[in-house]
C-alpha positions as a Markdown table, in Angstrom:
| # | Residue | x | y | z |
|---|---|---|---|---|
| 1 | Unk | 0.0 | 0.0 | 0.0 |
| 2 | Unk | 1.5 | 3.3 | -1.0 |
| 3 | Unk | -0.7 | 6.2 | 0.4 |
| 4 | Unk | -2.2 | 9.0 | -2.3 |
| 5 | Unk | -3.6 | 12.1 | -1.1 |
| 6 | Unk | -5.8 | 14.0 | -3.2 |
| 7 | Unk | -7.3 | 17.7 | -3.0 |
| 8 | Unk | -10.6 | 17.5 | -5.6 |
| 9 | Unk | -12.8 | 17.4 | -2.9 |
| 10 | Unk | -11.9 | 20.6 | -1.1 |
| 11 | Unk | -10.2 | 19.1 | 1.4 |
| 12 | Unk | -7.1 | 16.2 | 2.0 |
| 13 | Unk | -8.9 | 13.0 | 1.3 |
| 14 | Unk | -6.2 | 9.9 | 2.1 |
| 15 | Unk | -6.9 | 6.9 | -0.8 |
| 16 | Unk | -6.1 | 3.6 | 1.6 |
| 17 | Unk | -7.2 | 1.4 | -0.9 |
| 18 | Unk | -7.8 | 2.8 | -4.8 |
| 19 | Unk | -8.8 | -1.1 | -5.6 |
| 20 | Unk | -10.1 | -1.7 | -2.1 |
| 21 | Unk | -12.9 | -4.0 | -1.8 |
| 22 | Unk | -15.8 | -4.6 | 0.2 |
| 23 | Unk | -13.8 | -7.0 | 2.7 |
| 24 | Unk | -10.8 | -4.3 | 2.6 |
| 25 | Unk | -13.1 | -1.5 | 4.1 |
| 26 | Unk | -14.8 | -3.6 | 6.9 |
| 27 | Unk | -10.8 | -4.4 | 7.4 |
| 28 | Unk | -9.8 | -0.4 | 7.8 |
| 29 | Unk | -12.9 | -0.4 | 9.9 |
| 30 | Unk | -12.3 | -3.1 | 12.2 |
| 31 | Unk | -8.8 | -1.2 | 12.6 |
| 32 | Unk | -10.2 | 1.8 | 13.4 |
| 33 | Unk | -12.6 | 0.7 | 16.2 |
| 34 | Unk | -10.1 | -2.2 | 17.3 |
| 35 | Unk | -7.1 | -0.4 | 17.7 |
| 36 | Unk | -7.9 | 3.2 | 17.7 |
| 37 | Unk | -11.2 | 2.9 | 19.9 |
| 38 | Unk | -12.9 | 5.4 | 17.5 |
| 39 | Unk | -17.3 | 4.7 | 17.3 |
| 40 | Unk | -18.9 | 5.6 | 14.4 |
| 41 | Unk | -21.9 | 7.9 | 14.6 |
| 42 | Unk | -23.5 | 7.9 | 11.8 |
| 43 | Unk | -23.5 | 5.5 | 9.0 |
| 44 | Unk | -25.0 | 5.5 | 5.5 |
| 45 | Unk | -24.9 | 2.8 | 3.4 |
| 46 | Unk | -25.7 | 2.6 | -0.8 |
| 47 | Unk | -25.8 | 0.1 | -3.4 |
| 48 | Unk | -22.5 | 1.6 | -4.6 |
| 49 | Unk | -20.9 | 3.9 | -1.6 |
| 50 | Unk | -20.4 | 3.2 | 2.1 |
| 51 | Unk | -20.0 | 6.4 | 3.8 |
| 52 | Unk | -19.2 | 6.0 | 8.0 |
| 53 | Unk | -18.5 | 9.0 | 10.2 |
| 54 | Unk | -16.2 | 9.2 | 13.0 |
| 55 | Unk | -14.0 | 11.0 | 15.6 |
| 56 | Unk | -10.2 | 11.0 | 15.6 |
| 57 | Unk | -8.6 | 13.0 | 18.2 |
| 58 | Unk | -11.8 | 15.3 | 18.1 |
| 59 | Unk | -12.0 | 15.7 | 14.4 |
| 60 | Unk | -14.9 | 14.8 | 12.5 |
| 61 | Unk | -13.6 | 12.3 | 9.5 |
| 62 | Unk | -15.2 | 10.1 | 7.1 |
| 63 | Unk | -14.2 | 6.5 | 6.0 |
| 64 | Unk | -15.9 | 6.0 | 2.6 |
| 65 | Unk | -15.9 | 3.4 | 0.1 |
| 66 | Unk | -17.2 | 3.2 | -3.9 |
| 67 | Unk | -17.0 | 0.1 | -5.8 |
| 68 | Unk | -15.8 | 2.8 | -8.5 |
| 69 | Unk | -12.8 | 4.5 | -6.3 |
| 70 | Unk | -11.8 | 2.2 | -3.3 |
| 71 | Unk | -11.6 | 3.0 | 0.3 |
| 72 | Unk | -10.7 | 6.8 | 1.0 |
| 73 | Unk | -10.7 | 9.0 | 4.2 |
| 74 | Unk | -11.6 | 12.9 | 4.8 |
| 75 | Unk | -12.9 | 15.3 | 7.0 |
| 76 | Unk | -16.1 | 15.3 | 7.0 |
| 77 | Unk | -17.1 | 18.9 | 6.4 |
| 78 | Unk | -14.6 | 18.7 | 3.1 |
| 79 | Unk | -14.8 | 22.1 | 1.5 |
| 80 | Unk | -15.2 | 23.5 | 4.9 |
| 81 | Unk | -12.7 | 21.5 | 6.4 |
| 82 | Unk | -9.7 | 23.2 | 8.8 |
| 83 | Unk | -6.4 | 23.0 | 7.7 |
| 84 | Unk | -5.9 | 20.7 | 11.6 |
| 85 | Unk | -9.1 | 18.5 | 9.9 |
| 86 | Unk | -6.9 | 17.6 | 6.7 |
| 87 | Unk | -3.7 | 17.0 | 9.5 |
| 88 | Unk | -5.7 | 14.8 | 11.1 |
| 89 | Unk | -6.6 | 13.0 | 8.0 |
| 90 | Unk | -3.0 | 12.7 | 6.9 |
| 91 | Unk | -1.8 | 11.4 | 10.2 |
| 92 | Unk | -4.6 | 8.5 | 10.5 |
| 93 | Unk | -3.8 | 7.6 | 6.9 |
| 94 | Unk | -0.3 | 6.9 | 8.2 |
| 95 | Unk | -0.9 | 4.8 | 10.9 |
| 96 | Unk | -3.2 | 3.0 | 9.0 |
| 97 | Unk | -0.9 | 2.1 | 5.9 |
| 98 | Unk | 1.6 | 0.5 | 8.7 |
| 99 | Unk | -1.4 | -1.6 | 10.5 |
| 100 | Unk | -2.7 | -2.8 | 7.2 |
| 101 | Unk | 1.3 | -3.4 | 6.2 |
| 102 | Unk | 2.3 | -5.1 | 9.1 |
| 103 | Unk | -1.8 | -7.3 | 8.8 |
| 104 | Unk | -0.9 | -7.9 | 5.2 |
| 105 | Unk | 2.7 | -9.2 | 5.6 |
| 106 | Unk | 1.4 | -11.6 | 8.9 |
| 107 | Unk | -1.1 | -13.3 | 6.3 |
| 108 | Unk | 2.1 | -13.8 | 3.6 |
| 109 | Unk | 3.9 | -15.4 | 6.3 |
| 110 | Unk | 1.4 | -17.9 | 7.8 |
């Protein structure tokens, strides 16, 4: 995994997964609640999109996935996100490209 960030949103939006699937988000997911103790508050699900909401370190992001772009985080309130919002973003991105690393490379071994 090599993470993208991407402005066309209005905001930083971290790509975790640009070919992520449906088993790959619930992964980032588990992740998130497992090891980062984050709840999500509101959830909206579609034929095509999964869009979760969530706190990180009092900063309202969202985990969102298309069957057309992958598995992406961003603030929630994009084009009105604050530049500490799209830090935020950036910094869970990171620590989430190691967990999914080091999950990935456990799996190659076993």
């Amino acid at each position: 995994m090599s993470l993208t960030l991407r402005t066309t949103l209005g905001c930083t939006e971290a790509i975790i997964a640009d070919d992520g699937s449906l088993r790959r988000f619930y992964q980032v997911a588990d992740i998130l609640t497992g090891d980062f103790r984050v709840h999500f508050t509101n959830k909206e699900d579609d034929f095509d999109a999964i869009d979760w909401e969530f706190k990180f370190k009092g900063h309202q992001l969202t985990l969102h996935y298309s069957i057309y772009n992958g598995i992406s985080l961003f603030p929630t309130k994009t084009r009105d996100a604050l530049n500490k919002d799209n830090k935020a973003v950036v910094e869970l991105a990171n620590l989430l490209e190691v967990k999914l690393f080091n999950q990935d490379n456990r799996r190659n071994i076993a």
